[in-house]
N, CA and C atoms as an extended XYZ file, in Angstrom:
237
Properties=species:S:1:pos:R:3:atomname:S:1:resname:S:1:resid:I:1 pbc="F F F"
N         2.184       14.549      -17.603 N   UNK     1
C         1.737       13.412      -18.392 CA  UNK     1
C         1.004       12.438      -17.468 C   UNK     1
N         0.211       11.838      -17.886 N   UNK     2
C        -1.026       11.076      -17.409 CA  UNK     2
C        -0.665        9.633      -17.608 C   UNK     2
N        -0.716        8.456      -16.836 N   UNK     3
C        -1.169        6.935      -17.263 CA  UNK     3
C        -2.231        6.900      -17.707 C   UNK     3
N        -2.286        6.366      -18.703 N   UNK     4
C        -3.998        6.591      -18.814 CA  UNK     4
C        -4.055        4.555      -18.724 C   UNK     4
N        -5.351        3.599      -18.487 N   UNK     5
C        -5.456        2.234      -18.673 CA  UNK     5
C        -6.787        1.925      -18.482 C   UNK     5
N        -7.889        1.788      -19.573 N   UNK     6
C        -8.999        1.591      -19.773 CA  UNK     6
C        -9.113       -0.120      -20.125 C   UNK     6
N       -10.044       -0.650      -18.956 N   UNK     7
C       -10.324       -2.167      -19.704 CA  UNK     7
C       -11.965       -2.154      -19.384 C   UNK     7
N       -12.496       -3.180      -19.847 N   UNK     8
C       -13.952       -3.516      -20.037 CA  UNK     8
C       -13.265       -4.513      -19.888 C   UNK     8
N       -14.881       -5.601      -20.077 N   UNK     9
C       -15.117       -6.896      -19.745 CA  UNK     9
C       -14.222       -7.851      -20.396 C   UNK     9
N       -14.456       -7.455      -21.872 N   UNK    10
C       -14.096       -8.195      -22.607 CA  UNK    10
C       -12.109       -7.951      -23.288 C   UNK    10
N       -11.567       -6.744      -22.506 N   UNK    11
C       -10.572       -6.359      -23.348 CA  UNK    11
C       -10.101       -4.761      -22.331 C   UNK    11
N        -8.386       -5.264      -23.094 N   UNK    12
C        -8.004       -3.523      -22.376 CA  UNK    12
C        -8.049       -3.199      -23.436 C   UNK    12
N        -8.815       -1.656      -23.424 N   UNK    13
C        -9.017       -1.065      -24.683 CA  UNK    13
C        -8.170       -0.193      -24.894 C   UNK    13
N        -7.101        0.609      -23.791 N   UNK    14
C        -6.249        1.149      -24.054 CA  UNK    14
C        -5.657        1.478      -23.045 C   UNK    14
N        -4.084        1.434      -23.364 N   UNK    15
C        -3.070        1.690      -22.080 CA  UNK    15
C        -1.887        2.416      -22.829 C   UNK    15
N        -1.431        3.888      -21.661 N   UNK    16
C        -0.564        4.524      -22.558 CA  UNK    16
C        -0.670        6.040      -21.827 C   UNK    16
N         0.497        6.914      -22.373 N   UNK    17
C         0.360        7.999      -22.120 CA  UNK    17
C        -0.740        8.969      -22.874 C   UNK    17
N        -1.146        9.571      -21.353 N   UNK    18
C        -2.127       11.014      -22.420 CA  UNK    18
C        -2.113       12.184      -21.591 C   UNK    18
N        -2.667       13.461      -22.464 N   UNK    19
C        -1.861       14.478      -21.505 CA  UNK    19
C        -3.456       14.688      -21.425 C   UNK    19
N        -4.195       14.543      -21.522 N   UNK    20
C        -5.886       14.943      -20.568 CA  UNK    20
C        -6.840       14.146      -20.493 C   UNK    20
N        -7.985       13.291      -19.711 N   UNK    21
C        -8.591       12.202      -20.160 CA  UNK    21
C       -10.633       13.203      -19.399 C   UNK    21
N       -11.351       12.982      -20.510 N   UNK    22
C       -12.586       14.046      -20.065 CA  UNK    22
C       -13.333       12.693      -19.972 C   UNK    22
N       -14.422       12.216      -19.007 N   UNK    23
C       -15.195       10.920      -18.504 CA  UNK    23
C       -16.902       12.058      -18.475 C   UNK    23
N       -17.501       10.972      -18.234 N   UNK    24
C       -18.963       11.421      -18.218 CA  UNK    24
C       -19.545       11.147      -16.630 C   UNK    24
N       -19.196       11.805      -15.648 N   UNK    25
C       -19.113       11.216      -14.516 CA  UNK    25
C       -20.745       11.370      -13.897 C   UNK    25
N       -21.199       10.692      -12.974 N   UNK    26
C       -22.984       10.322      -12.715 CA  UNK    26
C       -23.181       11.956      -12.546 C   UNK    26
N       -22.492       12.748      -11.618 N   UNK    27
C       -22.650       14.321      -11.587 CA  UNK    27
C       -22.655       14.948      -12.631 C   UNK    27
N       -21.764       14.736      -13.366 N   UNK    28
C       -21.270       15.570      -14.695 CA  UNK    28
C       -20.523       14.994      -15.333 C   UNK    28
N       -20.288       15.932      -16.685 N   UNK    29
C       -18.573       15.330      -16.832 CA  UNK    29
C       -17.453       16.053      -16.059 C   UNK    29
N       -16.603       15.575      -16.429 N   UNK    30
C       -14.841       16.207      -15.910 CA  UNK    30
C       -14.133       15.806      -16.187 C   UNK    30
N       -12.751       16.732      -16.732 N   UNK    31
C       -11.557       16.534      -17.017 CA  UNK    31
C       -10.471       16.355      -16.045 C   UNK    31
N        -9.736       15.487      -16.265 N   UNK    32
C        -8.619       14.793      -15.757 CA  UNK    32
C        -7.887       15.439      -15.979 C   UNK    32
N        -6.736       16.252      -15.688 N   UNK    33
C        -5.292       16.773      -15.900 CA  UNK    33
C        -4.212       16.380      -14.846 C   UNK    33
N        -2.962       16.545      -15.548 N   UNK    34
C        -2.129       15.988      -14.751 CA  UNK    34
C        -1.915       16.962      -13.068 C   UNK    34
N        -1.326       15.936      -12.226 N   UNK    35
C        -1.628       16.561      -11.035 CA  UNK    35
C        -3.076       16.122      -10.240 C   UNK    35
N        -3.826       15.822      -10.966 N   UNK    36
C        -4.994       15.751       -9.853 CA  UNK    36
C        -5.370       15.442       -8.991 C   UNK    36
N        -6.002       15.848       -8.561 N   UNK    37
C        -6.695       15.626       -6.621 CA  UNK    37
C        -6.714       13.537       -7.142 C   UNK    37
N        -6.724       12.723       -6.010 N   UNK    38
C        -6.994       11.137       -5.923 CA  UNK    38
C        -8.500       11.519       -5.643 C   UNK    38
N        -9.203       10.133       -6.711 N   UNK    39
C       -10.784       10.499       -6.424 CA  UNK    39
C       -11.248        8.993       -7.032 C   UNK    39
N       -12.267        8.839       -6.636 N   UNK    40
C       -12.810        7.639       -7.572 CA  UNK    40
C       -14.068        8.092       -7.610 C   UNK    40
N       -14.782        7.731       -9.097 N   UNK    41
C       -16.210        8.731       -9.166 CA  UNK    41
C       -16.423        7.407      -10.213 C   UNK    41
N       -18.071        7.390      -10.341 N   UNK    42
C       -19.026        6.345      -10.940 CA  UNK    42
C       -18.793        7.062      -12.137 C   UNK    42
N       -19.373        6.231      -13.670 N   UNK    43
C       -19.375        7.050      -15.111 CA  UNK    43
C       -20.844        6.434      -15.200 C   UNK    43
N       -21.381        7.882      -15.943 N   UNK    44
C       -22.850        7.544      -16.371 CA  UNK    44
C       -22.904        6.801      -18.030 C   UNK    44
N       -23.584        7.098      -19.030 N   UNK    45
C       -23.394        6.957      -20.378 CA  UNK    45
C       -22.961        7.699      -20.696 C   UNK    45
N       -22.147        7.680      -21.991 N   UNK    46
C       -21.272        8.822      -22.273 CA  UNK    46
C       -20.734        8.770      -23.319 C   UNK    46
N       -19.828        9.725      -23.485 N   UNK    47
C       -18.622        9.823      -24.279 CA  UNK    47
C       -16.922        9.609      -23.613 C   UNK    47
N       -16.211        9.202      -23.354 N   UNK    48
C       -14.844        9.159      -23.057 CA  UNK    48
C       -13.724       10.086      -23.658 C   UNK    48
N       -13.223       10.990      -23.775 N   UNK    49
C       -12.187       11.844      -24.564 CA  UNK    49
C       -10.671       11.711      -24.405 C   UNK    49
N        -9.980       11.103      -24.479 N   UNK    50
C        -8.281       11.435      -24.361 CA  UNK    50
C        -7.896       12.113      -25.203 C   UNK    50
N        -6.580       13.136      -25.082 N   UNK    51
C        -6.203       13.287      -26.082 CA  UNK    51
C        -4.337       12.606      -26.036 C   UNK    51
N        -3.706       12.412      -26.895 N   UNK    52
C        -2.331       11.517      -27.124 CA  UNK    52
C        -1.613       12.510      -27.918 C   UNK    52
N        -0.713       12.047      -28.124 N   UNK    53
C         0.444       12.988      -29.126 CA  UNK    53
C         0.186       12.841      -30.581 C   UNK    53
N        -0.877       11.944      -30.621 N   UNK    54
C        -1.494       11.583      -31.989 CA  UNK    54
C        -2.687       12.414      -32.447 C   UNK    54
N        -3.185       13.138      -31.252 N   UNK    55
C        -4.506       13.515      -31.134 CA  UNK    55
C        -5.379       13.075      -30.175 C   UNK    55
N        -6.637       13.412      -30.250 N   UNK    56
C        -7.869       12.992      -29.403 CA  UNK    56
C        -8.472       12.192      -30.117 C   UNK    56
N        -8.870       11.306      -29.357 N   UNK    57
C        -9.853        9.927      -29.202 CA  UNK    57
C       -10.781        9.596      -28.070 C   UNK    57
N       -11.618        9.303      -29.133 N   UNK    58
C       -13.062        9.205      -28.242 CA  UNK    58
C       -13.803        7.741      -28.690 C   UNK    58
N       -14.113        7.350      -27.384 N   UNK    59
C       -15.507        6.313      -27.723 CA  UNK    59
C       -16.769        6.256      -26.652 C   UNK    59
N       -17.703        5.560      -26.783 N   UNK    60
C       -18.605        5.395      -26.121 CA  UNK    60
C       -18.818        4.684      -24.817 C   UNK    60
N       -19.667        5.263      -23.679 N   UNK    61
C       -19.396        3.744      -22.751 CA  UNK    61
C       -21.024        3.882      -22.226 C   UNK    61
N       -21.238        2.558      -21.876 N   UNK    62
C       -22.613        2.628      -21.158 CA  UNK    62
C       -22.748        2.994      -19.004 C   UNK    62
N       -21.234        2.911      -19.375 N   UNK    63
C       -21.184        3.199      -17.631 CA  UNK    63
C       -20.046        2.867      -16.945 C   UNK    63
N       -19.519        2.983      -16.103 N   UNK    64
C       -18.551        2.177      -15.273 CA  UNK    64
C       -17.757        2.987      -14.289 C   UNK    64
N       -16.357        3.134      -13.845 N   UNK    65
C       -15.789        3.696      -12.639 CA  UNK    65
C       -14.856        4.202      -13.262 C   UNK    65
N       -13.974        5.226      -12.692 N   UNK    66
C       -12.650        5.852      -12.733 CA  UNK    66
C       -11.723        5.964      -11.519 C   UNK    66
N       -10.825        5.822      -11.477 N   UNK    67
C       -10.302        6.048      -10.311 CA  UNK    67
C        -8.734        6.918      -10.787 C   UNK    67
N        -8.481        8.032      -10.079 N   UNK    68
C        -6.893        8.769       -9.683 CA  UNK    68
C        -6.189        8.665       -8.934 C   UNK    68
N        -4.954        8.594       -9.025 N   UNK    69
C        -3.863        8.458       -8.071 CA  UNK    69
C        -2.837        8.645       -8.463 C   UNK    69
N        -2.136        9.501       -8.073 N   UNK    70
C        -0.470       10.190       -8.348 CA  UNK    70
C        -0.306        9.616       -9.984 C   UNK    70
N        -1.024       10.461      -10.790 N   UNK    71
C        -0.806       10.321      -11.993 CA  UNK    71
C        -1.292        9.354      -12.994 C   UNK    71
N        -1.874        8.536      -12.499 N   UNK    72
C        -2.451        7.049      -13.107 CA  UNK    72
C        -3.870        7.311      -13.113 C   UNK    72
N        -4.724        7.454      -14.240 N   UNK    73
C        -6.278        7.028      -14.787 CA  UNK    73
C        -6.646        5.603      -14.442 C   UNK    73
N        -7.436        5.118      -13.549 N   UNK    74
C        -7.561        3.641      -14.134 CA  UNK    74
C        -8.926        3.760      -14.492 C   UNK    74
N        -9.623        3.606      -15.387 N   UNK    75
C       -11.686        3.532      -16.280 CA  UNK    75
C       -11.291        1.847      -16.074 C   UNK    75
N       -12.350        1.682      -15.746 N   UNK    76
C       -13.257        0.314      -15.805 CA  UNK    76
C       -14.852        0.456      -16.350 C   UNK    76
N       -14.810       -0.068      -17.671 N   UNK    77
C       -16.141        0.669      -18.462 CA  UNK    77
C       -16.852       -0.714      -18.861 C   UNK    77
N       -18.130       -0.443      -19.097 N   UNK    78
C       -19.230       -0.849      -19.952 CA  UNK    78
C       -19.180       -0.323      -21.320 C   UNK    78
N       -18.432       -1.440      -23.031 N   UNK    79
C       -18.927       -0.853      -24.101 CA  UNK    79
C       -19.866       -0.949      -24.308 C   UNK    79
């Protein structure tokens, strides 16, 4: 299981468990799974994907950062 904690400028848009988080990264995209390598990578425009025990959710971003570490997502985005 994943931290996931997305804020923008104006707002945290979401904080919470998720078991995969897919970003639009300046290279590519890529998926997040639990376990992952620590990395911090730029986000181009995009799409954002989590999925929750509720399902998957998605929104838009115009850009921003990600960063990993022993289990914790932190996105810092542009809506």
């Amino acid at each position: 299981m994943l931290r996931l904690k997305i804020v923008s400028p104006e707002k945290i848009v979401y904080q919470g468990d998720v078991d995969s988080v897919l970003v639009p990264g300046t290279k590519g995209s890529f998926e997040i799974l639990n376990d992952h390598a620590p990395i911090i990578s730029s986000l181009s425009e995009g799409t954002v994907e989590y999925s929750t025990k509720e399902g998957k959710k998605q929104f838009n971003i115009h850009g921003g950062f990600v960063e990993v570490k022993k289990n914790e997502v932190s996105l810092c985005v542009e809506l």
